[in-house]
N, C-alpha and C positions, 0 to 999 in steps of 0.2 A: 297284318296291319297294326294290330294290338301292339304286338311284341313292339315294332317303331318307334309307336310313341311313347310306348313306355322306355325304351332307350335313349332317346329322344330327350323326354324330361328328366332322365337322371346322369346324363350328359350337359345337361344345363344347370342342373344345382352343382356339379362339381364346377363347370365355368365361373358360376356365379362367385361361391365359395373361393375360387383362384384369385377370381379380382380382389376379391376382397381382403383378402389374405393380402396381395399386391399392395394395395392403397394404404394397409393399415405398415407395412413394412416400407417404403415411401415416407408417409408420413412420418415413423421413428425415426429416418435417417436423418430427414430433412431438421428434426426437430434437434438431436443430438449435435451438442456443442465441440469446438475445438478448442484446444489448449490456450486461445488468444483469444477466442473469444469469452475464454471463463472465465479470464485474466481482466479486459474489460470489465464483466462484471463486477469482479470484485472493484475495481478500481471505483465504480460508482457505485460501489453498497458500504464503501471505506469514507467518504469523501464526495461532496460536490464538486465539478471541476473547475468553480471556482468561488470561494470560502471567506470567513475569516475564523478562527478557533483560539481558544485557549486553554493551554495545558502546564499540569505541574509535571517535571523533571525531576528524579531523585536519583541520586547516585551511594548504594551503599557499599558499605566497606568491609573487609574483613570480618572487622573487629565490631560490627553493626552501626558502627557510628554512620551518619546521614548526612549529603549537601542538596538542600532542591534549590531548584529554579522553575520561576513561574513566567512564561511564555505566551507571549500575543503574537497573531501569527496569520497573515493573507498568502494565498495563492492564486492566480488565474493563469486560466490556459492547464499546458501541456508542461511547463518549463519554467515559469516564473514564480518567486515564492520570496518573502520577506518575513525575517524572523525580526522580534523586540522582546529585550529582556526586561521584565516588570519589577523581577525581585532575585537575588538578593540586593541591597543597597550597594554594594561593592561590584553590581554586575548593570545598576540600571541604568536605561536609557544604551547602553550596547544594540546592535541591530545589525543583522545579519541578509544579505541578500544572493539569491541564487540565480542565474541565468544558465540554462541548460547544463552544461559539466561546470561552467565559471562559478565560484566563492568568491565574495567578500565578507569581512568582520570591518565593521565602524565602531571605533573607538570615540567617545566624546571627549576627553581628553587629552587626546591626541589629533583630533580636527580630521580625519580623512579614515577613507576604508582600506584596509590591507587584504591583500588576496589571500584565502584560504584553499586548505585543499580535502576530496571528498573523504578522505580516510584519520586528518586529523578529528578532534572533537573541541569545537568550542567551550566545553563544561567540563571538561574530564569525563570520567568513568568508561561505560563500556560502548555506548551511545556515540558513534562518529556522526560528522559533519552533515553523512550522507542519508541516514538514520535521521536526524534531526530536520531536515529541509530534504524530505524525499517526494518525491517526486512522483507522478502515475507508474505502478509496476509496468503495465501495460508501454508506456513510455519507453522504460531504457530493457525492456526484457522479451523476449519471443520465448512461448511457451509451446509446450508439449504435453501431454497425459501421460504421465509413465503405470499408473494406478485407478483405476474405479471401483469402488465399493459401493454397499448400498445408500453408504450414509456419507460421502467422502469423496473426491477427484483427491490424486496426488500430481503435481505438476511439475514439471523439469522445467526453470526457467532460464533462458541463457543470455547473458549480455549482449546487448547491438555493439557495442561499440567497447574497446579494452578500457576506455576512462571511467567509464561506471566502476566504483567500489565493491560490488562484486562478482566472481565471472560467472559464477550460477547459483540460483535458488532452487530448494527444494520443497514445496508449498505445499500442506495441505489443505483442500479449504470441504468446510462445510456445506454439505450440497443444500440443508434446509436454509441457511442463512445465506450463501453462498461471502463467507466471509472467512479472510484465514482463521485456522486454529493455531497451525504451530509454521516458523519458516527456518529451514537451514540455511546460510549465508556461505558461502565456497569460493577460496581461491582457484584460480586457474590450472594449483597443483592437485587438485580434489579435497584441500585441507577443508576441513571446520572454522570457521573463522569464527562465528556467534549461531546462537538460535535465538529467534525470534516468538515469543507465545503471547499469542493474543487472546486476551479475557474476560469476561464480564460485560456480555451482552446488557447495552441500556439504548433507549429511546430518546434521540436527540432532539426528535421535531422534523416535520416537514418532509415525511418517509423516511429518514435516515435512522435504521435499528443496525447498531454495528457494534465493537468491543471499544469498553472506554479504558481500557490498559491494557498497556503496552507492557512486558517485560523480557530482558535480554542477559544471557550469560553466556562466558566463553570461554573452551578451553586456554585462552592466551592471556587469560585474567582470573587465575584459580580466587574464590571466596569473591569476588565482586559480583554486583549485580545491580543492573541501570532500569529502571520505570516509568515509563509516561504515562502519566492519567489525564482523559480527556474531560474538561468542565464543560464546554462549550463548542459547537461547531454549528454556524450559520452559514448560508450563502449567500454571497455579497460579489455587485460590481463594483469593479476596480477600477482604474484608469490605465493605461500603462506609464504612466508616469512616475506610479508607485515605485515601478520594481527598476529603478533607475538608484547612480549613485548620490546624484544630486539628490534625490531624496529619503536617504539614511535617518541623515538627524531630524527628520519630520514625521517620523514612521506614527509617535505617536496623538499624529494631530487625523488618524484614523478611528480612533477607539469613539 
């Protein structure tokens, strides 16, 4: 009768011990993320989803010489986004507006907006259209884990749709901040188009700790190399009436 219970009760700490083992593997699973949803993340640890910011643009050259541009800048939603150029004097009052894959550029001297497209660049340098007025990765990209390390997701990100500017990203992002480090940009052929490196973590206010520079270079542009520094990024309601063309030349009766 002995022998029993003592079978008995060592029968039941291995039970016990099963479960538990179960629930705590359960739980990992449950907790572990997918490549879309780490993709959100970032998208809200880059960004409010719906903003105003200001940032300077530089474009360097070979030869080291410099052009910036300094940038006022709302988005709301998924898809809507309106650029204004502050400076140089030869660029101000320009304004930029994006509706899903749609560009335009507003000229004030010319009275109206001309369609743009995602692969030109409004400023020159390395920095296209689509770079400048980009949108939630999460937005135009489905993602994958192709990498995990201790300190690291690497992510395969792939276009929704062929009119996104590029047809895959190569992402790594920081699992403590959960914010890019570096991004590969990819034609459709598997070329190299740009990388993208993000840097210099600061505190913007209002939970937002993410990198306040941008910078990019690219095989298809030997010795250049394009920069965005972030000054400012608040969250702010918008109207939809902003991201309209009728409202171009009004962009800066927001600031």
């Amino acid at each position: 009768m002995i022998w029993f219970k003592q079978l008995f009760k060592i029968d039941s700490n291995v039970i016990f011990l099963l479960v538990v083992f179960l629930c705590l593997l359960v739980t990992g699973t449950a907790a572990a993320l997918d490549g879309n949803e780490i993709l959100l993340q970032v998208d809200r640890n880059l960004q409010p989803e719906s903003y105003e910011m200001y940032r300077k643009l530089i474009n360097v050259e070979p030869d080291g010489s410099k052009k910036e541009f300094v940038l006022y800048t709302v988005k709301k939603g998924q898809d809507k986004m309106v650029a204004l150029f502050l400076s140089p004097a030869s660029e101000k009052g320009r304004s930029t507006l994006r509706l899903g894959d749609n560009m335009w550029l507003y000229i004030p001297s010319v009275g109206r907006a001309l369609r743009i497209t995602s692969l030109q660049s409004v400023i020159g340098g390395v920095f296209n259209n689509s770079d400048i007025l980009r949108l939630d990765y999460s937005t135009e990209y489905d993602a994958v884990i192709l990498e995990e390390t201790a300190d690291k997701y690497v992510l395969n990100c792939k276009a929704k749709t062929s009119s996104i500017a590029y047809d895959s990203l190569k992402m790594e992002v920081d699992k403590k901040t959960m914010v890019p480090v570096t991004i590969g940009c990819y034609a459709a052929s598997g070329m190299l188009i740009k990388t993208l490196y993000y840097k210099n973590i600061k505190d913007f206010g209002d939970d937002l700790l993410r990198p306040s520079v941008l910078e990019t270079d690219s095989p298809l542009y030997k010795g250049y190399k394009s920069i965005m520094i972030y000054a400012r990024i608040n969250k702010k309601k918008l109207a939809d009436e902003v991201f309209t063309l009728n409202y171009l030349p009004r962009v800066d009766e927001l600031r």
